[in-house]
C-alpha positions in Angstrom: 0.0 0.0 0.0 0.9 3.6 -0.9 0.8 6.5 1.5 -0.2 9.8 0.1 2.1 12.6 0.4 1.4 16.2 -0.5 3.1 17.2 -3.9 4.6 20.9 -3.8 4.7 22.0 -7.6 8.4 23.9 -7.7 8.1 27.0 -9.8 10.8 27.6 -12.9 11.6 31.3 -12.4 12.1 33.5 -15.4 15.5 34.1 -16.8 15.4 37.7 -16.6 13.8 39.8 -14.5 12.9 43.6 -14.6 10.9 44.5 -11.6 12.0 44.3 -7.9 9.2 42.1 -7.6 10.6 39.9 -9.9 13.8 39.8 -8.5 12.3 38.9 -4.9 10.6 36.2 -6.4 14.0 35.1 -8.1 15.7 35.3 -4.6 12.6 33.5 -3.1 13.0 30.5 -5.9 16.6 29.9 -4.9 16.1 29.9 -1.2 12.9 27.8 -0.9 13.7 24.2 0.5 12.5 21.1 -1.7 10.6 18.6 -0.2 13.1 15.6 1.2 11.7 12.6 1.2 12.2 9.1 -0.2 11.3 9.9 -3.3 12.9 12.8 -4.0 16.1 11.4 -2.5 16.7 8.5 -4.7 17.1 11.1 -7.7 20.1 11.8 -6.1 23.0 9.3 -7.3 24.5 8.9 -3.8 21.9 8.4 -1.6 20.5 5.8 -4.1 23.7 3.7 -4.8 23.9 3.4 -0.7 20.1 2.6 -0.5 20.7 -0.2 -2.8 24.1 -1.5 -1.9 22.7 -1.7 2.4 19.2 -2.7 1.5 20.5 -5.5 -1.2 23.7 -6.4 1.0 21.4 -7.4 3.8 18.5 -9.5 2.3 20.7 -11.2 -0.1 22.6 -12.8 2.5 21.1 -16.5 3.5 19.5 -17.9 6.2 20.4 -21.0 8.6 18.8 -22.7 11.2 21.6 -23.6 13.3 21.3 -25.8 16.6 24.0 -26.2 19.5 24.3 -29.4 20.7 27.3 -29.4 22.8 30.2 -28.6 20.7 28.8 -29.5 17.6 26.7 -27.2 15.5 23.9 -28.7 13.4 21.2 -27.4 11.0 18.3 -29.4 12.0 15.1 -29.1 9.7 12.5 -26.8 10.9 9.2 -25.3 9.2 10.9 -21.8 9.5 13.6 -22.7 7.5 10.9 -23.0 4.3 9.8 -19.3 4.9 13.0 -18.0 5.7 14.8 -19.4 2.8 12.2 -19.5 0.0 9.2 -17.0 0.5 8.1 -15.0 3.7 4.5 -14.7 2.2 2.3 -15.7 -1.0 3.2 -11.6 -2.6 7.1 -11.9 -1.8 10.0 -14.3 -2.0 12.3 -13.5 0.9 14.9 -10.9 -0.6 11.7 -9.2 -1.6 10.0 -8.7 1.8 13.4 -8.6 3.7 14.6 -5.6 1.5 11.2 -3.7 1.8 11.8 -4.3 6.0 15.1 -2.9 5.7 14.8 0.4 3.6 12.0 1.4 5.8 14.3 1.4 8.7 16.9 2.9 6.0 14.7 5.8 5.4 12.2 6.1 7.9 14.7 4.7 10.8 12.5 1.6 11.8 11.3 -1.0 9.5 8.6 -3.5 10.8 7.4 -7.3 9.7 4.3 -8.2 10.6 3.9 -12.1 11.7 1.3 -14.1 11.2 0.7 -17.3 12.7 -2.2 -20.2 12.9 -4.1 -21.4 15.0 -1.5 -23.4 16.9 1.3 -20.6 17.2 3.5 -21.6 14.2 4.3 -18.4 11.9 2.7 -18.9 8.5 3.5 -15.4 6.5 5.9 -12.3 7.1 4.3 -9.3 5.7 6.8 -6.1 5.6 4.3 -2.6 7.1 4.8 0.9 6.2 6.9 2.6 8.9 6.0 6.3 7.8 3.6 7.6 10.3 3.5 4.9 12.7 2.6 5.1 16.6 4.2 3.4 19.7 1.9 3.2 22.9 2.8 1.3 26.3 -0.6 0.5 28.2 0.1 2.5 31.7 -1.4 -0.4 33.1 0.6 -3.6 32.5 3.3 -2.0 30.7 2.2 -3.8 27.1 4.3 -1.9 23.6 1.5 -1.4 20.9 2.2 -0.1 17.5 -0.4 1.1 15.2 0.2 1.6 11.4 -2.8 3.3 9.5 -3.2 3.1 5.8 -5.3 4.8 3.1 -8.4 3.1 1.6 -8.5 1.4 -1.5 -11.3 3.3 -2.7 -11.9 7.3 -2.7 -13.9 8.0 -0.1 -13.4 5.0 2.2 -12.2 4.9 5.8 -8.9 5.3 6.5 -7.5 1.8 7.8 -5.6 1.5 11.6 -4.4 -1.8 13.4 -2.8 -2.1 16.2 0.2 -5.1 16.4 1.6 -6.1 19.7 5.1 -6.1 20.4 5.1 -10.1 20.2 3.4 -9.5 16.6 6.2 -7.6 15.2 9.5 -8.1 13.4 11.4 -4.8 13.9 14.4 -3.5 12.7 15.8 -0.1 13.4 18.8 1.4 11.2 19.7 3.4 14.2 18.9 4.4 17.5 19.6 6.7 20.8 17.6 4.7 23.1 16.9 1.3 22.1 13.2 1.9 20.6 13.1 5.2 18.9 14.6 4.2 15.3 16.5 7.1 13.2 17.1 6.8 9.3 17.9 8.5 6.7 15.4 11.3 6.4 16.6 11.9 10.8 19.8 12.2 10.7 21.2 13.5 6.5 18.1 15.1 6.1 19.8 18.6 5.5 23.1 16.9 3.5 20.7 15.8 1.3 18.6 18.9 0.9 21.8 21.1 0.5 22.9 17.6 -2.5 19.2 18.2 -4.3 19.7 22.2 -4.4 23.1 21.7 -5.8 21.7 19.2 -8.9 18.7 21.6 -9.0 21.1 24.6 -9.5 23.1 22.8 -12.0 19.9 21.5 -13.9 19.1 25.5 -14.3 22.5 26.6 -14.8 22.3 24.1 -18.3 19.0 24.6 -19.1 19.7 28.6 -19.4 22.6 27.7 -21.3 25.3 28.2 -18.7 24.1 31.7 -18.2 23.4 33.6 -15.3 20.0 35.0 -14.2 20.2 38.8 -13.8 18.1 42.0 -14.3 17.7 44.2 -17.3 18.0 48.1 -16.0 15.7 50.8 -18.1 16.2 54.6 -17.3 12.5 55.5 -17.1 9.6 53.5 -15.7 7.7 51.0 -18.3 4.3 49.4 -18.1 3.7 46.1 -17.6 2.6 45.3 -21.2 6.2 46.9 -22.1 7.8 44.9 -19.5 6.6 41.9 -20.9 7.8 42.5 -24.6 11.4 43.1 -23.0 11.4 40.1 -20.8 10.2 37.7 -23.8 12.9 39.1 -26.5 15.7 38.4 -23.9 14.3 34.7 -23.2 13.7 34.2 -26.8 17.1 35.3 -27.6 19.0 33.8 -24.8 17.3 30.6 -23.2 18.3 27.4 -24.1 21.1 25.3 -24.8 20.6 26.1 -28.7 21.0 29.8 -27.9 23.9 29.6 -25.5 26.7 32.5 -26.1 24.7 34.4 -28.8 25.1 38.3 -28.1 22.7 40.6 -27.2 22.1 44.6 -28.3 20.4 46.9 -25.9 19.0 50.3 -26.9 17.3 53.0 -25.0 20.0 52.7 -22.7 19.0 49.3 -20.9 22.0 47.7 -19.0 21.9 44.2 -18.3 23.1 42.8 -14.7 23.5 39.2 -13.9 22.8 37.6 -10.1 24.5 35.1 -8.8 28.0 33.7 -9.0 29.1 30.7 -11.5 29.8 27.3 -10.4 33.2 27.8 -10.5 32.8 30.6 -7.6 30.6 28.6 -5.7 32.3 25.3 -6.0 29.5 23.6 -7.2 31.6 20.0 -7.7 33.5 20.3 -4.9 30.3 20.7 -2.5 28.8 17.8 -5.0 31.8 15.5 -4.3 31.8 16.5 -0.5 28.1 15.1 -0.5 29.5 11.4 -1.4 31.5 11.7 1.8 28.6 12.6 4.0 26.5 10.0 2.4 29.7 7.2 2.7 29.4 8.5 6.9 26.3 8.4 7.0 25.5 4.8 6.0 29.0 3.1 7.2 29.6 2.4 2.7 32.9 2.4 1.6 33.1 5.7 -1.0 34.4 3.6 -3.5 31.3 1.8 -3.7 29.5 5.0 -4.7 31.8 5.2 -6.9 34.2 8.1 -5.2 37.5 8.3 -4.0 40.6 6.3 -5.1 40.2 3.4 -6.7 42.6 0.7 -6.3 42.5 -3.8 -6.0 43.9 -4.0 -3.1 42.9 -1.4 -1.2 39.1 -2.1 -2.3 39.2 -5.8 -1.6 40.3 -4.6 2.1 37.4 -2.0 2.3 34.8 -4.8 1.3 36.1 -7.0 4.3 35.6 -3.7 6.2 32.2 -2.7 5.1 31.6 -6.5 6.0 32.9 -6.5 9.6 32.3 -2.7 10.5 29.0 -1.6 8.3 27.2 -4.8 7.8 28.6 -7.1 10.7 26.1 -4.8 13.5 22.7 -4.5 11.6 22.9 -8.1 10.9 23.6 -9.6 14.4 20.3 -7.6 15.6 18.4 -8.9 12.8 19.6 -12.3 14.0 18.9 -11.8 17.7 15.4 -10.3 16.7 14.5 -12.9 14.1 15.7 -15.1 16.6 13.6 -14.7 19.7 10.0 -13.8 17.6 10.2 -16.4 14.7 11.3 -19.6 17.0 9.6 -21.1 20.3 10.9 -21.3 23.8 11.5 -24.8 23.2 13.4 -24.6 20.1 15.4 -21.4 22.0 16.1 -24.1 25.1 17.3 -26.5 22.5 20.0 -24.2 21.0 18.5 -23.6 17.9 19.4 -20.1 16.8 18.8 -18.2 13.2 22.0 -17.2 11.7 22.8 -15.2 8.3 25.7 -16.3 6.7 28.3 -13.3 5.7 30.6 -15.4 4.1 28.6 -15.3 0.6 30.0 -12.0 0.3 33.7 -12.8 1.3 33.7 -15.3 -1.2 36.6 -13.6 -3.2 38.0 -15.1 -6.7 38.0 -18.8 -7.8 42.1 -18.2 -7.0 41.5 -17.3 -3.3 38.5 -19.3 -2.6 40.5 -22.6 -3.6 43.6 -20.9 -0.9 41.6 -21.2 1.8 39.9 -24.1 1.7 43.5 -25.8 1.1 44.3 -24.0 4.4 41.0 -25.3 6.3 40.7 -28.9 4.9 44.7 -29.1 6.0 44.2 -27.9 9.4 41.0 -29.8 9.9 38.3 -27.3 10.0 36.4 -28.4 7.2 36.2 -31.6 5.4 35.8 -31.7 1.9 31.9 -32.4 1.8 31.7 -29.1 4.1 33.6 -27.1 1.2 31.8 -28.5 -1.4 28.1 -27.5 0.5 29.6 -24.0 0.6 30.4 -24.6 -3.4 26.8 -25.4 -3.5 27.8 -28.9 -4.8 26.8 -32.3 -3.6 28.7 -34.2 -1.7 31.4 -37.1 -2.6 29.7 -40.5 -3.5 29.9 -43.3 -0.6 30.7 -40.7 2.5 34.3 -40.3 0.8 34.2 -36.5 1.7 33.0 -36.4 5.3 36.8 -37.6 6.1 38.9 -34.5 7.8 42.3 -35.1 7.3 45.9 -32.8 8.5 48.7 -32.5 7.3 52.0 -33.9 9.5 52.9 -30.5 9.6 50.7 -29.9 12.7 52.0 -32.9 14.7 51.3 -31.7 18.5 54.3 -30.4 20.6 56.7 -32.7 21.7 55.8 -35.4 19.4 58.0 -36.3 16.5 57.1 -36.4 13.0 57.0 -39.2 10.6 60.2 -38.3 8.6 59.6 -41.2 5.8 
């Protein structure tokens, strides 16, 4: 479901301008703040490349049911696991539904899954909920966390639509937060970075359109009415506006002098403040700048930022998904039985063919994993006959103090 917002139509001031009317209303144009929002923020190349790259790094990442049993660590079969890893409801597949969850929290700070279960408690569907205008109440009397979510009818003149989810009810995911409960996104926290990025690309968009030409004010020596006014303002636009007419000269009589507003690019360091932007977005959102596509490029030094955006950017969000997912999605009994829902980060550490085969040389010879365990992370079957469920070492690692075979 859509929530209405309110449009604001953004006037296109005239070029030139010969009343101080006009030029208040010129002054007005360049100081008037655009709406931010979601929408208007994914025009913007930044914002929209980290959207993508935190939403899509997230729900592309797979689930496992894992179970402690002692030391050993199993992935039992459980009815979650079918939701979890193919579709959370009839509408959505899970990358789907998990992505929707996680922008809302990217923009709105807080992004909410609704649970539903049968009859006899297991979950059945995850449906991902609006998180613009949302409520959170806490019953005075036995301390109970309600969130309502109201939507707009279906049909023009219909009701507008509220329900009211229980804590218990509720997947919930917050991009960020002072106090544990009160998410902050996007549109909280950059809001004015990416106001200040939207009037830059709104200037430049004019600056082109008039044909890299400054705005300005065409001075007359005696007063002219507003028919006259008119005639002046049309020949300069006529003359002048437009890529098509850029650099043509103009030829004043009557002793009209023309005086541009404003300062170029150049002055106002339009690129640089552009550029500048990346960085505050990168901050913002933990993304390495090269990923948007700024800064220095380099192999190495990118390969070591991905392990960083892994372990400093991604590494957080995704353990409170975990615990969260976690404690709503499985019982008590399956939590007493050390089943726990885990995302795997590795599929994005997989690296090259080259440094993939490295270290699974290193883990098969140190006994980590056995080759059936490498070729499940392969997504390959395993070796006929049990051949692959065999760790083996090499001599190498003998224990201290014993010695070596030296045949």
């Amino acid at each position: 479901m859509l929530l209405k917002r309110g449009i604001h139509a953004n006037r296109d001031p005239s070029t030139i301008y010969t009343t101080l009317k006009d030029a208040e209303e010129f002054f007005r144009d360049l100081t008037e703040e655009s709406p931010v929002n979601p929408t208007t923020s994914m025009r913007l190349a930044a914002v929209a490349a980290a959207h993508r790259i935190f939403c899509n790094s997230i729900a592309v990442l797979p689930w496992q049911v894992r179970q402690r049993v002692g030391d050993e660590r199993l992935e039992p079969d459980h009815e979650i696991a079918q939701i979890l890893k193919t579709r959370y409801n009839s509408q959505m597949g899970q990358f789907t539904a998990e992505r929707a969850i996680v922008s809302q929290a990217f923009w709105h700070g807080t992004g909410f899954g609704a649970i539903r279960r049968d009859r006899a408690g297991r979950v059945r569907e995850i449906f991902p909920l609006p998180s613009a205008g949302y409520t959170r109440q806490v019953n005075p009397d036995d301390g109970a966390v309600w969130y309502f979510f109201s939507v707009d009818p279906d049909t023009p003149g219909g009701e507008r639509l509220t329900r009211a989810f229980s804590e218990s009810e509720l997947l919930i995911f917050r991009f960020e937060s002072f106090n544990g409960y009160q998410g902050l996104g996007m549109l909280d926290m950059a809001r004015e970075s990416m106001g200040t990025d939207a009037a830059a690309q709104k200037y430049n968009r004019k600056f082109f359109t008039n044909g890299s030409r400054l705005s300005g004010v065409v001075k007359v020596a005696t007063s002219l009415d507003e028919d006259v006014r008119e005639v002046v303002r049309g020949d300069f636009e006529r003359m002048s506006r437009g890529l098509d007419n850029a650099f043509r000269v103009a030829v004043l009589d009557r002793g009209m002098e023309y005086t541009p507003l404003g300062i170029s690019q150049k002055d106002s360091q339009l690129l640089e403040a552009r550029a500048f932007s990346v960085d505050e977005i990168s901050r913002f959102t933990g993304i390495p700048a090269y990923m948007l596509q700024a800064g220095k490029q380099s192999y190495q030094s990118n390969e070591q930022q991905q392990l960083d955006f892994v372990t400093n950017t991604l590494t957080p969000p995704v353990t409170q998904i975990e615990q969260e997912w976690t404690w709503k999605l499985l019982s008590d009994e399956d939590r007493a039985a050390g089943m726990y829902l885990h995302k795997n980060l590795n599929a994005l550490l997989r690296g090259d063919s080259q440094s993939r085969a490295q270290f699974y040389e290193k883990m098969i010879s140190m006994s980590v994993f056995n080759p059936d365990e490498v070729r499940a992370l392969e997504d390959m079957s395993p070796l006929p006959d049990g051949l692959g469920k065999t760790y083996r070492f090499s001599k190498n690692y003998a224990p201290v103090g014993e010695e070596g075979d030296e045949s």
